[in-house]
Legacy VTK file of the C-alpha trace (Angstrom):
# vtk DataFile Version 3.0
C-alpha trace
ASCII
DATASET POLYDATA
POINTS 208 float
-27.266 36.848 151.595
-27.284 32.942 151.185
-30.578 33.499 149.328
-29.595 36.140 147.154
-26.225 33.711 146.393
-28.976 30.833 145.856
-31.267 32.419 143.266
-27.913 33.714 141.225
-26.486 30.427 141.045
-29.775 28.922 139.975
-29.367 31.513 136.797
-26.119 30.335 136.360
-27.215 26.706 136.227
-30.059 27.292 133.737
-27.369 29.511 131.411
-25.370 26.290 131.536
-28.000 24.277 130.397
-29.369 26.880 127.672
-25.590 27.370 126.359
-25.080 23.448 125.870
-28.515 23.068 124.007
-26.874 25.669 122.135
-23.791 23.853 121.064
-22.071 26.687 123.470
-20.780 24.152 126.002
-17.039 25.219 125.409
-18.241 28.813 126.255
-20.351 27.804 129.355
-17.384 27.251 131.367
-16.856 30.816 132.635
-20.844 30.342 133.992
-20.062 26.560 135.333
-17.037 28.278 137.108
-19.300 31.208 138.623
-22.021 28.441 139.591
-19.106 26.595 141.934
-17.883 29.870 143.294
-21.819 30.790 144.481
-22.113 27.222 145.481
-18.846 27.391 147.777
-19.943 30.516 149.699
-23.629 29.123 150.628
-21.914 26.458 151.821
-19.333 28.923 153.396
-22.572 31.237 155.244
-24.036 27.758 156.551
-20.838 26.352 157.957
-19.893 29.628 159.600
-23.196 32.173 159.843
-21.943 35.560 161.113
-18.185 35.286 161.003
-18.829 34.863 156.793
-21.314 37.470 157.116
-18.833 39.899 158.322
-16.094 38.585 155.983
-18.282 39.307 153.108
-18.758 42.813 154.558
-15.284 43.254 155.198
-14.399 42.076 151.571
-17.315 44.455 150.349
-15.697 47.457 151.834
-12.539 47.338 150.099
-14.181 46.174 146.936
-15.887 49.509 146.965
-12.513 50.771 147.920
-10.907 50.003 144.591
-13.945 50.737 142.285
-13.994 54.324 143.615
-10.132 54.603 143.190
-10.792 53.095 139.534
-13.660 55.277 138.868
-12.023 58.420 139.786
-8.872 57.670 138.383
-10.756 57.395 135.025
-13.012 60.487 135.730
-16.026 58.221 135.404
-19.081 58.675 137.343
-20.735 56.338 139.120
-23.358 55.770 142.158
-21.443 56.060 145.069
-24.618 54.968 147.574
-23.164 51.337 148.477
-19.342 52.756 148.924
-20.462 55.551 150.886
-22.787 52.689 153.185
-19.954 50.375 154.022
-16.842 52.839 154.086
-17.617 54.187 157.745
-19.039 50.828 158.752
-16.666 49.143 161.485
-16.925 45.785 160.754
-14.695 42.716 163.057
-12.127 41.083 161.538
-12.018 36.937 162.343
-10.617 33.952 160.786
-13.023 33.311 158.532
-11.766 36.145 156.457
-8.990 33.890 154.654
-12.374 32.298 152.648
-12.979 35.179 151.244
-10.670 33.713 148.571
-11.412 31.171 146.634
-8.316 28.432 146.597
-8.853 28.284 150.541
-12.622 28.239 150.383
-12.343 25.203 147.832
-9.723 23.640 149.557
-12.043 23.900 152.504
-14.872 22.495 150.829
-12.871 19.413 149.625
-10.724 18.191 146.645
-13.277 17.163 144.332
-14.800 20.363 144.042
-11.496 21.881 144.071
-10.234 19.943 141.165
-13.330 21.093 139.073
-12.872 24.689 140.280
-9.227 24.923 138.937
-10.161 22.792 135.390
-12.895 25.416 134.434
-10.697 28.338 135.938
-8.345 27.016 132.939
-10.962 27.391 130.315
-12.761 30.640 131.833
-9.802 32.323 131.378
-7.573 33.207 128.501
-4.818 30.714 129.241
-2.692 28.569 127.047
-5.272 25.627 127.619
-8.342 27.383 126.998
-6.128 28.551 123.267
-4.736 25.108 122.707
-8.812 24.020 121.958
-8.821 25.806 119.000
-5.242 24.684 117.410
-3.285 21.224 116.719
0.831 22.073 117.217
1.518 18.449 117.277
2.595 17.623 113.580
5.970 18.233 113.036
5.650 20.165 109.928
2.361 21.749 110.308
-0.035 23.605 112.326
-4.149 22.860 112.358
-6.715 25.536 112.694
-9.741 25.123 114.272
-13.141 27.495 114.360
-14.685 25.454 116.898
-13.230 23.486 120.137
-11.021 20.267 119.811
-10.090 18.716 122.898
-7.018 16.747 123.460
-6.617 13.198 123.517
-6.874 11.958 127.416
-8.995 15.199 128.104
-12.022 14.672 128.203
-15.257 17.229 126.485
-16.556 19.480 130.011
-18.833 20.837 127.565
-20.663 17.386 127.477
-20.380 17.390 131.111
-22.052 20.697 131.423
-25.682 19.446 132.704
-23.894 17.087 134.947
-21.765 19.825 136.339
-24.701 22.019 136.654
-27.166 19.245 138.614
-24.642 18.739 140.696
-23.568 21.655 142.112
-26.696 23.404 142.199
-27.977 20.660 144.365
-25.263 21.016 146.688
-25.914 24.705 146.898
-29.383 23.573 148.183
-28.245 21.473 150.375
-26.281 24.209 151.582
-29.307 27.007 151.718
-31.340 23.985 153.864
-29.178 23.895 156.343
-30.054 27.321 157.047
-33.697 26.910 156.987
-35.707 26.313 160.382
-36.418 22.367 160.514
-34.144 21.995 156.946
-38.190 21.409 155.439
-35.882 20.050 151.710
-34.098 17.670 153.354
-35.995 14.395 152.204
-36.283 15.990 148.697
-33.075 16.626 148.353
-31.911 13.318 149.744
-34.721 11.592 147.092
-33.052 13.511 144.274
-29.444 12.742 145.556
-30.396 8.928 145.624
-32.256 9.598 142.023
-28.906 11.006 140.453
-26.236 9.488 142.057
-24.869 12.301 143.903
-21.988 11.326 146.466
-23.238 13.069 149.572
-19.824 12.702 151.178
-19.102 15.618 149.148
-21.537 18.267 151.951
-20.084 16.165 154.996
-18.323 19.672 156.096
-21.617 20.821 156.310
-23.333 20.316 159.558
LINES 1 209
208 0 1 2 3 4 5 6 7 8 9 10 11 12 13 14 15 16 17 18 19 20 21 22 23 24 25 26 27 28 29 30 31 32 33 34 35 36 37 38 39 40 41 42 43 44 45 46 47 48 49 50 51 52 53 54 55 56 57 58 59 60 61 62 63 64 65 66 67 68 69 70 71 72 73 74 75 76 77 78 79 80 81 82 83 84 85 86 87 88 89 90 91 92 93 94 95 96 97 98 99 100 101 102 103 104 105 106 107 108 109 110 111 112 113 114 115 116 117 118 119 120 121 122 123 124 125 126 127 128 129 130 131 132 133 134 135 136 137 138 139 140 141 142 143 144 145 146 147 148 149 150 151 152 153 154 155 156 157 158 159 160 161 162 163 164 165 166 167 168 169 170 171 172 173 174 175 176 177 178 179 180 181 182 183 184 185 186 187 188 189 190 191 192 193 194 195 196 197 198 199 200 201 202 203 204 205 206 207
């Protein structure tokens, strides 16, 4: 699973990357936002192995729930292989369950990454912030247009931060995926690179 989670979020990363070459960084955000989220449950499997294991599972089954329900109630088709797999399937329940949601994995994980997670969750989705890039309501007799994104004063660009944001967490996400290795055979690269790009390693101190 973590290595499945791994080589997504290392897509992820490089779509970053592409999309701010691109001039897309604005529209990257929805991909930064999916590269913390993959991040946050590697570090989740290697912090608590089985008991995230069977949370996933858990969270699985009644994901498969509601696309069936959806799917029916729509009188689509669809392959039913994977629902039919995990509905029957008795699977524990433990604590570890409440992580299966993402404002108490990230709150887990720490408030740094936290704080990044809920900024691009604001520009990911179609909220008032994510609109207010592409208009100025602060003249009092006029309204400003824009085609492209304007960020407000104090606000800072995350688009320019995209490559940052990318490094960053994609290294943590293999620090994560080495703890799970036998002997953790990355762990001098990784602390070479960390040392290289001036990554704060208190950041993975909840991961043992």
């Amino acid at each position: 699973m973590a290595w499945g989670l791994l080589a997504a979020a290392e897509r992820q990363a490089a779509a970053i990357v592409l999309l701010h070459r691109k001039g897309l960084g604005h529209e990257a955000a929805p991909n930064r936002r999916a590269l913390l989220e993959h991040m946050a449950q590697i570090r989740w499997l290697a912090e608590d192995g089985a008991d995230a294991v069977d949370s996933m599972n858990r969270a699985l089954q009644q994901s498969q729930k509601r696309l069936r329900e959806a799917a029916d109630a729509a009188g689509m088709t669809y392959d039913p292989t994977i629902a039919d797999l995990v509905a029957a399937a008795v699977i524990p329940s433990n604590s570890a369950e409440q992580f299966t949601r993402f404002t108490p994995l990230f709150k887990r994980l720490g408030s740094v990454f936290l704080a990044i997670w809920r900024a691009e969750t604001q520009l990911a989705h179609p909220t008032l912030t994510a609109a207010q890039c592409f208009f100025d309501d602060t003249a009092p007799d006029a309204v400003t247009l824009y085609s492209e994104p304007v960020y407000r004063q104090g606000a800072g660009n995350p688009a320019e931060r995209s490559p940052l944001i990318a490094f960053v967490v994609m290294w943590s996400a293999m620090h994560a995926f080495n703890q799970l290795l036998p002997g953790q055979p990355w762990s001098d690269e990784l602390q070479r690179i960390a040392a290289e790009g001036d990554i704060d390693e208190s950041w993975t101190a909840s991961v043992q």
